[in-house]
C-alpha positions as CSV (number, residue, x, y, z in Angstrom):
1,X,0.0,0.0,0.0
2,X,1.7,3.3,-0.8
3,X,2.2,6.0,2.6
4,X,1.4,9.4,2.1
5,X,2.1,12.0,4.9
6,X,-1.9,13.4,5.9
7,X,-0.1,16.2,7.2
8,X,1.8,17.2,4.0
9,X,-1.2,16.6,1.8
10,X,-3.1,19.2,3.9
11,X,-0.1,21.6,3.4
12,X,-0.3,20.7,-0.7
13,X,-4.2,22.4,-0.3
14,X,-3.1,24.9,1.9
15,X,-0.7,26.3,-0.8
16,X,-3.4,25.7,-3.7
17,X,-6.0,27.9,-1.8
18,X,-3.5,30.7,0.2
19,X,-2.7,32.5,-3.2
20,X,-6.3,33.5,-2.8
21,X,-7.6,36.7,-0.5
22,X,-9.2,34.9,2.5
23,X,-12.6,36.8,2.3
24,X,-13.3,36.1,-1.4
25,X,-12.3,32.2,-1.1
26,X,-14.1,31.8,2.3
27,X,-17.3,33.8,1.1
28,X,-17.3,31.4,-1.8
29,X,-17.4,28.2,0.1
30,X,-20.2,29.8,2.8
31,X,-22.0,30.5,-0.2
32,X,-21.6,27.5,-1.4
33,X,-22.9,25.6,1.6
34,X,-26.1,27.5,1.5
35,X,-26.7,27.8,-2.1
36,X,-24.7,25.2,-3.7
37,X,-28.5,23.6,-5.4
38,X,-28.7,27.0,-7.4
39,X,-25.3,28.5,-8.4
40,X,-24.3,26.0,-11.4
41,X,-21.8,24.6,-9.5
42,X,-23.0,21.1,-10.9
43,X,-19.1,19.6,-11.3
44,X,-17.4,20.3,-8.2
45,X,-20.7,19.4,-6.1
46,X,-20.3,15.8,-7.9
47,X,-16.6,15.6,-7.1
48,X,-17.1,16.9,-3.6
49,X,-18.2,14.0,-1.4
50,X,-19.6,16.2,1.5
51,X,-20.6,19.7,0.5
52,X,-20.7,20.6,4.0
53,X,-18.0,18.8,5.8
54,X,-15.4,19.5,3.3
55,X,-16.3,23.1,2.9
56,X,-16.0,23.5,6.3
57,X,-12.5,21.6,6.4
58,X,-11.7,24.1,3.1
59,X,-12.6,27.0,5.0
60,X,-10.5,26.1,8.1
61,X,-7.4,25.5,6.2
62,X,-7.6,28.9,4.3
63,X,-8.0,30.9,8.0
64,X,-4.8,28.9,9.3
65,X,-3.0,30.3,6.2
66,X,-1.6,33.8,5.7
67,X,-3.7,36.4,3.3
68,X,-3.5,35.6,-0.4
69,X,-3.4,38.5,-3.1
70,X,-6.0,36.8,-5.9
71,X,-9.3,37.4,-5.7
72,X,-11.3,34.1,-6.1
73,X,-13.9,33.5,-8.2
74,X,-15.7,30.8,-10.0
75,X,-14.6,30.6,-13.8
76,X,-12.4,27.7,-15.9
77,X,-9.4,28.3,-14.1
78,X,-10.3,28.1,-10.4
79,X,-12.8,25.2,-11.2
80,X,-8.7,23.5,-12.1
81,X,-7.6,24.2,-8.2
82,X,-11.4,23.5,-6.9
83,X,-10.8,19.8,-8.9
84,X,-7.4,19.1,-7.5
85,X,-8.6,20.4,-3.4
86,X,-11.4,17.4,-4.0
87,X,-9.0,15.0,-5.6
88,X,-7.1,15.8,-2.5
89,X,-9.4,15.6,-0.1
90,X,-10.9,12.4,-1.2
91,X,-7.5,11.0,-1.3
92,X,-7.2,11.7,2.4
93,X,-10.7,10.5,3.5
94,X,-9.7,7.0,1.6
95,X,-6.5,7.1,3.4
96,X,-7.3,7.2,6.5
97,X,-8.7,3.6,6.3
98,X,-6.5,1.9,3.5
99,X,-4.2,1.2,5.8
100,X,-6.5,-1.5,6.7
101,X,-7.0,-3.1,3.8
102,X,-4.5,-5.9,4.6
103,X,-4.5,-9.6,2.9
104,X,-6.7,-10.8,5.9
105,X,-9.5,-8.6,4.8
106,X,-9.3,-10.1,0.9
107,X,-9.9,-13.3,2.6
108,X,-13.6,-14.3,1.6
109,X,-16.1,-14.4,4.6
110,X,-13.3,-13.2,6.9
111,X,-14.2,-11.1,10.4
112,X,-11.4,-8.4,9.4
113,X,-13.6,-8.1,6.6
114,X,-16.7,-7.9,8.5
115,X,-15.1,-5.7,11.3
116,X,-14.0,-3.6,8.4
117,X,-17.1,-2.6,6.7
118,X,-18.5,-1.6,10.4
119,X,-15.7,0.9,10.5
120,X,-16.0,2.4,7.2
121,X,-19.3,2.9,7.2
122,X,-19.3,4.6,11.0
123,X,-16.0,6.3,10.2
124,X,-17.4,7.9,6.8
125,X,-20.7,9.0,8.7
126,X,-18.9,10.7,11.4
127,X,-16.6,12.6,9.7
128,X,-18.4,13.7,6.6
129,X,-21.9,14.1,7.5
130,X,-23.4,16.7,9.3
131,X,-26.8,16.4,11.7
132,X,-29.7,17.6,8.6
133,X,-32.5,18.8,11.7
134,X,-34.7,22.2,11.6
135,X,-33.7,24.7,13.2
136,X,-36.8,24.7,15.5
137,X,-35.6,21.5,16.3
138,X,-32.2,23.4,18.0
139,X,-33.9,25.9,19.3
140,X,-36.6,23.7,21.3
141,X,-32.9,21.5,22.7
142,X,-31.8,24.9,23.8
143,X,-35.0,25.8,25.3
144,X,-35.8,22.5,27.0
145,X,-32.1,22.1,27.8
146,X,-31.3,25.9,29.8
147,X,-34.6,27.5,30.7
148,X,-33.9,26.5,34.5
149,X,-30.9,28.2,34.3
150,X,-31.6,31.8,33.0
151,X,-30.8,33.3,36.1
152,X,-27.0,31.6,36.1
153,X,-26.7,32.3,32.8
154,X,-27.0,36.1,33.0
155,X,-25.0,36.0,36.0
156,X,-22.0,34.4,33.7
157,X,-22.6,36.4,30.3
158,X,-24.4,39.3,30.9
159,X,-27.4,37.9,28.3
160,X,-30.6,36.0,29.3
161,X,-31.2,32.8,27.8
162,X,-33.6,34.1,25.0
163,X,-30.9,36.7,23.8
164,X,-28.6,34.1,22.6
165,X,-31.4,32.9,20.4
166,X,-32.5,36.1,19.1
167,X,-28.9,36.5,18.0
168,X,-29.7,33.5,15.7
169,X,-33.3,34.8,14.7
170,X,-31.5,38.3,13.4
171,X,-28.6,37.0,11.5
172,X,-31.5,35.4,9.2
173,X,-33.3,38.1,9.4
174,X,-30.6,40.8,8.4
175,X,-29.8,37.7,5.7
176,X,-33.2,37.4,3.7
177,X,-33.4,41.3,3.3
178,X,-29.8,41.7,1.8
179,X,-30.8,39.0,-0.6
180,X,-33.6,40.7,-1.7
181,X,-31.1,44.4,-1.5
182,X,-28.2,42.6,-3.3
183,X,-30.1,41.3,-5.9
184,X,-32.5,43.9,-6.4
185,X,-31.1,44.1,-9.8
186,X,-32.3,41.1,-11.2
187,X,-36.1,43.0,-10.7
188,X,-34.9,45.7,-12.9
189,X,-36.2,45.2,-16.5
190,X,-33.3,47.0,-18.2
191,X,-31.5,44.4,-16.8
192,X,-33.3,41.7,-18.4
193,X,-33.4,43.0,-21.7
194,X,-29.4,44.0,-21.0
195,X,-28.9,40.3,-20.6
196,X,-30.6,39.1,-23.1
197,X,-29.4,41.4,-25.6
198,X,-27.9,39.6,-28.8
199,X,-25.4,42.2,-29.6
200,X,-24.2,41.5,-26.3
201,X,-24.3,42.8,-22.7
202,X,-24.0,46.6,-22.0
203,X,-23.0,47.8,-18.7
204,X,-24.0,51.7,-19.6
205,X,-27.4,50.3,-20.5
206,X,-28.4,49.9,-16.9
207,X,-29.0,52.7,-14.1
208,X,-26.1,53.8,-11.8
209,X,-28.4,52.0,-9.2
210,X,-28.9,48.6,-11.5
211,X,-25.1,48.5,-12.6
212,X,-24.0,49.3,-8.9
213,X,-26.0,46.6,-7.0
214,X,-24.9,44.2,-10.3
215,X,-21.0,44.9,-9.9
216,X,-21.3,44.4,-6.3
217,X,-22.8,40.8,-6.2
218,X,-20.3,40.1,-9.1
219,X,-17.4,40.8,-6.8
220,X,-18.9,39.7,-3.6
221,X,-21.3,36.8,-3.8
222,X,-21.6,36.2,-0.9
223,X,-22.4,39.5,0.2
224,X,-26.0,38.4,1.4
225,X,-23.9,36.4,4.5
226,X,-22.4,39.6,5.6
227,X,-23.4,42.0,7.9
228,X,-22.4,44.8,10.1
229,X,-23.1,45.9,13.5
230,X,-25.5,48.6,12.8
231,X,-27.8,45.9,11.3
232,X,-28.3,44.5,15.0
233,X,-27.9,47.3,17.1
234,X,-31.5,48.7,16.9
235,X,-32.6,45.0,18.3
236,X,-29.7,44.3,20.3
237,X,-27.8,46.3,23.2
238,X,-24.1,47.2,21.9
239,X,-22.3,45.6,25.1
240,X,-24.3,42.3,24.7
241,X,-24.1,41.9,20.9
242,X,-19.6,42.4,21.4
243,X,-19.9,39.3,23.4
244,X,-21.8,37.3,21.0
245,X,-19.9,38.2,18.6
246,X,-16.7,38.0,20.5
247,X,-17.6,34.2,21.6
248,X,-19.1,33.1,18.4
249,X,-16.9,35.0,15.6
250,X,-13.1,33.8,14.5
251,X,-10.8,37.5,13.6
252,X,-9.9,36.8,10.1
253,X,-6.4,38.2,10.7
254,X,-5.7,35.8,13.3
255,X,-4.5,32.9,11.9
256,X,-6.2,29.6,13.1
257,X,-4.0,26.2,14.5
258,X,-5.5,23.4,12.0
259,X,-4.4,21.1,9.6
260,X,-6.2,17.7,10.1
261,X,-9.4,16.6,8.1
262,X,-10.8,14.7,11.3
263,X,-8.9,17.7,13.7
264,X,-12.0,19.7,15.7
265,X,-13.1,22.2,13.5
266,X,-13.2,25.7,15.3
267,X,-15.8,26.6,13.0
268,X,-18.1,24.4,15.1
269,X,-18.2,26.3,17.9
270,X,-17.4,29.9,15.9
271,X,-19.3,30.0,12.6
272,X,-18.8,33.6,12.0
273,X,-16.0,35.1,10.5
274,X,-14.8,38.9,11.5
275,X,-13.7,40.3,7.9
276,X,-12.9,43.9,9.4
277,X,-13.5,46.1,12.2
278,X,-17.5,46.5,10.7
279,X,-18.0,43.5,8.9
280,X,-18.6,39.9,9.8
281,X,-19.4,36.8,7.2
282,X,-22.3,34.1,8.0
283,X,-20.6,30.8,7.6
284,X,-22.7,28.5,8.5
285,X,-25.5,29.7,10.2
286,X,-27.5,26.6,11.1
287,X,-24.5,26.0,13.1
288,X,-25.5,29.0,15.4
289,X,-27.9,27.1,17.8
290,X,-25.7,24.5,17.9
291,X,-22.6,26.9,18.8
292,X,-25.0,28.6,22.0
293,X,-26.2,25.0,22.9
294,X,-22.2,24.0,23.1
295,X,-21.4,27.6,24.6
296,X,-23.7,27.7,27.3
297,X,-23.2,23.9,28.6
298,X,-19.8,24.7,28.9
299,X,-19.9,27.6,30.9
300,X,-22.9,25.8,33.1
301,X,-20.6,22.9,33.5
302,X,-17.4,25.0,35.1
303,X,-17.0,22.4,37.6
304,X,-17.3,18.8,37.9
305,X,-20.2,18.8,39.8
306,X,-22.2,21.2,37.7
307,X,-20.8,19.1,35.1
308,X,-22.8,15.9,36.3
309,X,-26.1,17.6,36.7
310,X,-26.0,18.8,33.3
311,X,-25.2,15.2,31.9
312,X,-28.0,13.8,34.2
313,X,-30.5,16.6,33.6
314,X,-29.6,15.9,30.0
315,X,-30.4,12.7,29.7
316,X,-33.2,11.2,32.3
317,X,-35.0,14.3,32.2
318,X,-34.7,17.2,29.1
319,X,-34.4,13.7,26.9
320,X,-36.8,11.6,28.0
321,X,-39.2,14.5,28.2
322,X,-38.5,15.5,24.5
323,X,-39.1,12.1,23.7
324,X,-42.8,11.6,25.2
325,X,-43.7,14.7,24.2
326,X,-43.2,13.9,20.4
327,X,-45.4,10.7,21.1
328,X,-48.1,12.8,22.8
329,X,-48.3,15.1,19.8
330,X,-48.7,12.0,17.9
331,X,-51.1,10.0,19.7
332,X,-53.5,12.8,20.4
333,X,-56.6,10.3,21.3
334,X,-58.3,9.3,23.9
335,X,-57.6,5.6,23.8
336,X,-54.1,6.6,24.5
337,X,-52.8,5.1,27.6
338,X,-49.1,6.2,28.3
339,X,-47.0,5.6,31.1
340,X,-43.4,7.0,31.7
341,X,-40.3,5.7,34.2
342,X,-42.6,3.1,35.1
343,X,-41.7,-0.2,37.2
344,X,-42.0,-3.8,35.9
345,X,-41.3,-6.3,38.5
346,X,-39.2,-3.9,39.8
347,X,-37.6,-3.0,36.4
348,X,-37.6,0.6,36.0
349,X,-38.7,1.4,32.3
350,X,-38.9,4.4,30.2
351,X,-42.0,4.9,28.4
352,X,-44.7,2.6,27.4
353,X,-47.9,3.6,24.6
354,X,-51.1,1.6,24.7
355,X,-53.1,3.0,21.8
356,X,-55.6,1.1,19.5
357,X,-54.8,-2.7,20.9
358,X,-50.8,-2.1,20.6
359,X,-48.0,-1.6,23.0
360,X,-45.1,0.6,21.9
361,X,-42.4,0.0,24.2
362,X,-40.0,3.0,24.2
363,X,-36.9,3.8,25.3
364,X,-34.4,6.7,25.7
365,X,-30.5,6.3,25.3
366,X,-28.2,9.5,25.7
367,X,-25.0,7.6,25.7
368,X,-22.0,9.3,23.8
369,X,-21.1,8.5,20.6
370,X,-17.8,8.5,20.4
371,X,-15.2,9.7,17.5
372,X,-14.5,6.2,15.5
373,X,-10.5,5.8,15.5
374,X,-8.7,4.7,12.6
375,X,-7.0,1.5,13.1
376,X,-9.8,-1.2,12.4
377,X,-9.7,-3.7,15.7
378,X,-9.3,-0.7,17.9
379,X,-12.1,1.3,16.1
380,X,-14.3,-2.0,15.7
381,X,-14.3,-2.6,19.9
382,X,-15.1,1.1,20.4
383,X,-18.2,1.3,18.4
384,X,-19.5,-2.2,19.7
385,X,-19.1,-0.9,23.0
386,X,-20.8,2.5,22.1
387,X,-23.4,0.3,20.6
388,X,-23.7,-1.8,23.3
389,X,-24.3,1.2,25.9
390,X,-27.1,2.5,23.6
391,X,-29.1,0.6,21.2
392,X,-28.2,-2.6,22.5
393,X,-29.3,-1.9,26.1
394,X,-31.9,-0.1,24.8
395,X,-33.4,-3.0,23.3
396,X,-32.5,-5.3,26.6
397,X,-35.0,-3.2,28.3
398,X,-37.5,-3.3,25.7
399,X,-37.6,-7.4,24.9
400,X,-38.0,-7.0,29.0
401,X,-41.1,-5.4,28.4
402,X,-42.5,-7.4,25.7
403,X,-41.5,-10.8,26.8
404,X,-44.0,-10.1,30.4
405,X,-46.5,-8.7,27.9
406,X,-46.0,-12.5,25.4
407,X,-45.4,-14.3,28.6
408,X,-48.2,-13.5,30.8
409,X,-52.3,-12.8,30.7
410,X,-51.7,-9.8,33.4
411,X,-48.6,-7.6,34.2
412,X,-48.4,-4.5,36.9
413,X,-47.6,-1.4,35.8
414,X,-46.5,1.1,38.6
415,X,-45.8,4.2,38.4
416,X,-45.0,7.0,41.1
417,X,-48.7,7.9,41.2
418,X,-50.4,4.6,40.2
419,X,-50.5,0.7,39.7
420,X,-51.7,-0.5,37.0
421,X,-53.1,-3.6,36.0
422,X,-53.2,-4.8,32.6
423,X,-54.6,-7.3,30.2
424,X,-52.2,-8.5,27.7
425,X,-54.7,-10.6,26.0
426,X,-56.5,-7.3,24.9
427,X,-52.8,-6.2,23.5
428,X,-52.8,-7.4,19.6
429,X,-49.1,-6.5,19.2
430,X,-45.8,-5.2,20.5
431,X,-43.2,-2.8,18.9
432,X,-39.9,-1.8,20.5
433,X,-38.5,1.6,19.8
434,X,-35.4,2.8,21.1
435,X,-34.4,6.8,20.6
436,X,-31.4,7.5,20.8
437,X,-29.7,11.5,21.2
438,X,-27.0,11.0,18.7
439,X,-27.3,9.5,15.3
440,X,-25.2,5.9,15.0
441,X,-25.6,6.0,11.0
442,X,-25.6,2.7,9.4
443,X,-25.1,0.7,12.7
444,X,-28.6,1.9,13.3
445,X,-30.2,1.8,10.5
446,X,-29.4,-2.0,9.8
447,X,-29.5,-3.8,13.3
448,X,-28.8,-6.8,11.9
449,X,-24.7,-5.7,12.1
450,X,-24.3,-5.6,15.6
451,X,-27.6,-5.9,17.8
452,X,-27.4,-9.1,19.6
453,X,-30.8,-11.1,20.2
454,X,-31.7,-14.0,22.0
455,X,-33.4,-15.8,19.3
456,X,-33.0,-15.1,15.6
457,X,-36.9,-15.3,15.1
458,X,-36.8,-12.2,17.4
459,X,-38.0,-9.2,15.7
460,X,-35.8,-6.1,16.1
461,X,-36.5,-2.8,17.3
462,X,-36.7,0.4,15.4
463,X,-33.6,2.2,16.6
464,X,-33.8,6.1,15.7
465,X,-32.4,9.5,16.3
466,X,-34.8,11.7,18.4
467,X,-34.8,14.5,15.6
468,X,-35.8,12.0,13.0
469,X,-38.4,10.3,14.7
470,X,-39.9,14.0,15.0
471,X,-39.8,14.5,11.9
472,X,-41.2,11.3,10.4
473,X,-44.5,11.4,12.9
474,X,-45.5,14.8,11.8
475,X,-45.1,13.7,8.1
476,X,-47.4,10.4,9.1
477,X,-50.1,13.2,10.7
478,X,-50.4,15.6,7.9
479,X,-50.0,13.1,5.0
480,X,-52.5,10.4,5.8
481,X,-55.8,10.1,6.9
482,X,-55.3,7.4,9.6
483,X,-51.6,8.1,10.5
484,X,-51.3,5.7,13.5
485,X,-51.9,2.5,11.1
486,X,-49.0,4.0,8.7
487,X,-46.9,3.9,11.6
488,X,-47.5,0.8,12.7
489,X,-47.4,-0.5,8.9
490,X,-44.0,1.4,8.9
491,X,-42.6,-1.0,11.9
492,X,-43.8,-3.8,10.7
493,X,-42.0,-3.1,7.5
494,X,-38.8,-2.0,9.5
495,X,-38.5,-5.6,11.0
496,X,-37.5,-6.8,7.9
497,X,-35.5,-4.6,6.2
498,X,-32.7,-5.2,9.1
499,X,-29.9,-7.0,6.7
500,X,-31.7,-6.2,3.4
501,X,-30.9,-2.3,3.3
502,X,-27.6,-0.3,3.0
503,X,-28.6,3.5,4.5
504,X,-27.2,5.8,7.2
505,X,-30.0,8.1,7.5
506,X,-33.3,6.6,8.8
507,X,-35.1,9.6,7.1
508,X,-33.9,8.0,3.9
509,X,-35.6,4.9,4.5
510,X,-39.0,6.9,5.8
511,X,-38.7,8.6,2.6
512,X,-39.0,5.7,0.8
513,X,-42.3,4.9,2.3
514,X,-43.9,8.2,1.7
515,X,-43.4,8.2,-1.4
516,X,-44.5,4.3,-2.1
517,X,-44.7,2.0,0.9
518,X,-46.5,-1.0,-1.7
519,X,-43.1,-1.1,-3.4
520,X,-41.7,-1.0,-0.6
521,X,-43.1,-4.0,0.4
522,X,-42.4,-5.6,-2.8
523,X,-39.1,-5.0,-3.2
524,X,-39.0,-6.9,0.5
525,X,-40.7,-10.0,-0.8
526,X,-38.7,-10.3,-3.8
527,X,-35.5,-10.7,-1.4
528,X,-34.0,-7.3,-2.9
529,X,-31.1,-5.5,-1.1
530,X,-32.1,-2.2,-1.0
531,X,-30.5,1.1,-1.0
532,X,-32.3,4.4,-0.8
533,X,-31.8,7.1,-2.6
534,X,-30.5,9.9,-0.3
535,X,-32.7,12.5,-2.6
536,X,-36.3,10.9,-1.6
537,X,-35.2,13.0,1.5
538,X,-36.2,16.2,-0.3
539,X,-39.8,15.6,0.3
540,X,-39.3,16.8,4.5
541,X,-37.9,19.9,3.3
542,X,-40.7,20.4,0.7
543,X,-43.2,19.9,3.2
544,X,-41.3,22.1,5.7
545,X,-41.2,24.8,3.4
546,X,-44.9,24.4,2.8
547,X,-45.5,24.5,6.1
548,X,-46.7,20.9,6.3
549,X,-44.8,20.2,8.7
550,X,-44.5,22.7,11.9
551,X,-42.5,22.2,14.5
552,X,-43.7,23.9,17.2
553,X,-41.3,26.4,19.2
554,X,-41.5,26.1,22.9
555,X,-39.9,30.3,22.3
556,X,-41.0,32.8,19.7
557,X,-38.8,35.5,19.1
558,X,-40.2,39.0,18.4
559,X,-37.9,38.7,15.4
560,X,-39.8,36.4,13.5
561,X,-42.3,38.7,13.1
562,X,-40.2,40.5,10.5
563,X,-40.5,37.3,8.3
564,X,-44.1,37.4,7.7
């Protein structure tokens, strides 16, 4: 297998991309990320394995890099360098495991082969694919997460709690109008009829106005992601908005320490980029939640104690809590029994559903997922004992459940308020689910790799990232008429696609179903392996932006009034 140095291939970008001025090759990428689906960028998006992830890693390794004197933009030549950085980069993502590939793993039906495969496929979905959630979604974690601790907060920043988020709320606020100022020219006819001259396009033909706003967005794309401080100030005190932007905001002219494609990207917790003394550039800013959810656990957790009562508050109740209440938005009948941290001979449970003649036996894992290393047998033992912590007890405590239920005509139910008696023969069937805080990628979507049941006529559980799940039960409610017999049709389904499906997104696989659950079935019977097309996902963001789906915000922000 031929070496390369990681750390010298980085360098090799680093001197493709520093001949560049940081602000125009920065802005391009942060443009890219947001509009990549509408700037014609069709070639490079192909070559580029993870728009996001790799524009990210791009973007890093230009601010650790001193200023450049070129200014970048898209055209035959740059699309040369834009090639090479993916050839690059995909050359280091393939590395990183090829040192694997060993004879043992050529041997047919070997575990080293086996073993392999797990890594890959957890290694590749760690590193290159980002969480794909609403931003309500973020907003509700914060909410849910930190409203108890408003008071500490303000005591350690200055801000309340619902600041932070209306920091979010007006960067895409002061975003959507200077896309409609900055390309305000594109509603001028002149314009129009300039472009679409035959003799050929005329500058002078347009207003000072038209040609200004034009020549503008020509040099500066991505001028829609930048903003100044006078576009908050009027919502937001001067004093208050310098620490947000100190905290979340990375000085151009500061040169970064990075190098690494799998090295913590600073851009995580900072997604804003100080350009100048008056100007700062969106990067990313469905990263901002994320960055104040981060921000303000850390400075909670300034001690090891505080530490633990976030973790615990974290998982048994904010978790837990989000959990039920997605099922309680769902099942909004009356025939609805539900019972939460509940005892079964003397087992304590999480959640358990009674609706319609079927148990749904739910529970809640919040263990840490943790970064996959990159030597096979050492990365293979982590993520089965990762696995093992999460989905695998998860579903432990859920066959404890449903074997009373097969088992016996009566079980007890007690809770801290009641004890419960009930009839299993009146139960028609059972489903597992276990919810899990962090997404496990392929693991999790095909059980059949690592869960470990008792008897192989077992059914498995559906295993799912809390988000998701979300997600998928309000497209069930606004899609069909009876949408607690598509979900149950759904986990029947699920059973058997365990071992039959390559996916590392359950929201591809409930995609699949929208759109045709009978072929779904069929493609089951006929024995097919079956691997989703990652586009079927399109259909939550169409019904999102349709307002088919609403999530509902536990906070409004005054803000969002200036977006109606």
């Amino acid at each position: 297998m031929i070496q390369i140095d990681l750390e010298k291939k980085s360098s090799e970008i680093k001197t493709i991309i520093s001949v560049y001025t940081k602000e125009s090759f920065i802005g391009f990428f942060a443009d890219f990320i947001r509009n990549n689906t509408i700037r014609g960028f069709e070639e490079f998006s192909v070559k580029i394995k993870s728009k996001l992830k790799d524009s990210l890693y791009l973007i890093a390794l230009r601010l650790s890099t001193d200023e450049g004197s070129i200014h970048f933009e898209f055209n035959e030549e740059t699309k040369k360098d834009l090639f090479r950085i993916a050839d690059i980069i995909n050359e280091i993502v393939s590395y990183f495991l090829a040192s694997n590939y060993t004879e043992k793993y050529l041997h047919k039906g070997s575990q080293v082969k086996y073993d392999l495969f797990i890594h890959e496929t957890t290694f590749k979905n760690y590193f290159q694919n980002g969480v794909l959630n609403f931003v309500e979604q973020e907003i509700n974690h914060i909410i849910n997460m930190f409203s108890p601790y408003d008071e500490k907060i303000k005591e350690k920043t200055g801000l309340d709690l619902y600041s932070f988020i209306n920091f979010y709320y007006l960067t895409e606020k002061v975003y959507k109008e200077k896309v409609y100022d900055t390309q305000s020219f594109l509603l001028d006819k002149a314009f129009y009829y300039a472009v679409t001259d035959k003799s050929g396009f005329d500058l002078n033909k347009l207003s000072e106005e038209t040609k200004s706003k034009f020549l503008d967005f020509h040099e500066r794309p991505h001028l829609p992601l930048v903003f100044t401080k006078s576009d908050f100030i009027k919502f937001i005190d001067a004093d208050k908005l310098d620490y947000l932007l100190n905290i979340f905001s990375i000085d151009l002219e500061n040169k970064i320490d990075f190098t690494f494609y799998t090295q913590k990207n600073p851009l995580d917790l900072q997604p804003i980029v100080k350009l100048n003394d008056n100007e700062y550039l969106n990067i990313f800013q469905k990263q901002i939640p994320t960055s104040i959810y981060n921000h303000l656990f850390t400075i909670l957790g300034d001690n090891q104690k505080s530490l633990t009562q976030l973790y615990q508050r974290r998982g048994k109740l904010v978790f837990e809590e989000e959990t039920l209440e997605i099922f309680k938005n769902f099942f909004k009948d009356k025939n609805t029994k539900i019972f939460r941290n509940y005892y079964l001979n003397g087992c304590e449970q999480d959640i358990l559903i009674i609706h319609n003649k079927i148990a749904y036996i739910i529970e809640c894992k919040t263990s840490k997922f943790r970064e996959p290393l990159r030597n096979t047998e050492k990365a293979y033992t982590r993520i089965k004992e990762d696995f093992k912590t999460s989905i695998q007890e998860g579903y432990n405590q859920c066959l404890r459940v449903e074997n009373e239920i097969f088992n016996n005509d009566k079980i007890i139910i007690e809770t801290k308020n009641e004890k419960v008696e009930i009839d299993t023969n009146h139960i028609s069937n059972v489903f597992s689910i276990v919810v899990t805080l962090e997404r496990y990628g392929a693991i999790q979507t095909d059980l059949s790799l690592l869960l470990e049941k008792e008897n192989e006529e077992d059914y498995y559980p559906l295993s799912i990232f809390i988000d998701d799940l979300e997600i998928f039960l309000l497209s069930l409610y606004k899609k069909f008429n009876n949408p607690y017999r598509k979900f149950e049709e759904y986990l029947e389904i699920r059973q058997s696609l365990n071992g039959k499906i390559m996916s590392a997104d359950e929201l591809d696989i409930c995609a699949m179903f929208l759109k045709n659950s009978i072929v779904l079935k069929k493609l089951i019977s006929d024995d097919a392996f079956i691997i989703p097309d990652p586009l079927l996902q399109n259909i939550f963001d169409e019904m999102y932006f349709k307002k088919e789906i609403k999530i509902k915000l536990k906070y409004k922000s005054k803000i969002l009034d200036h977006f109606n």
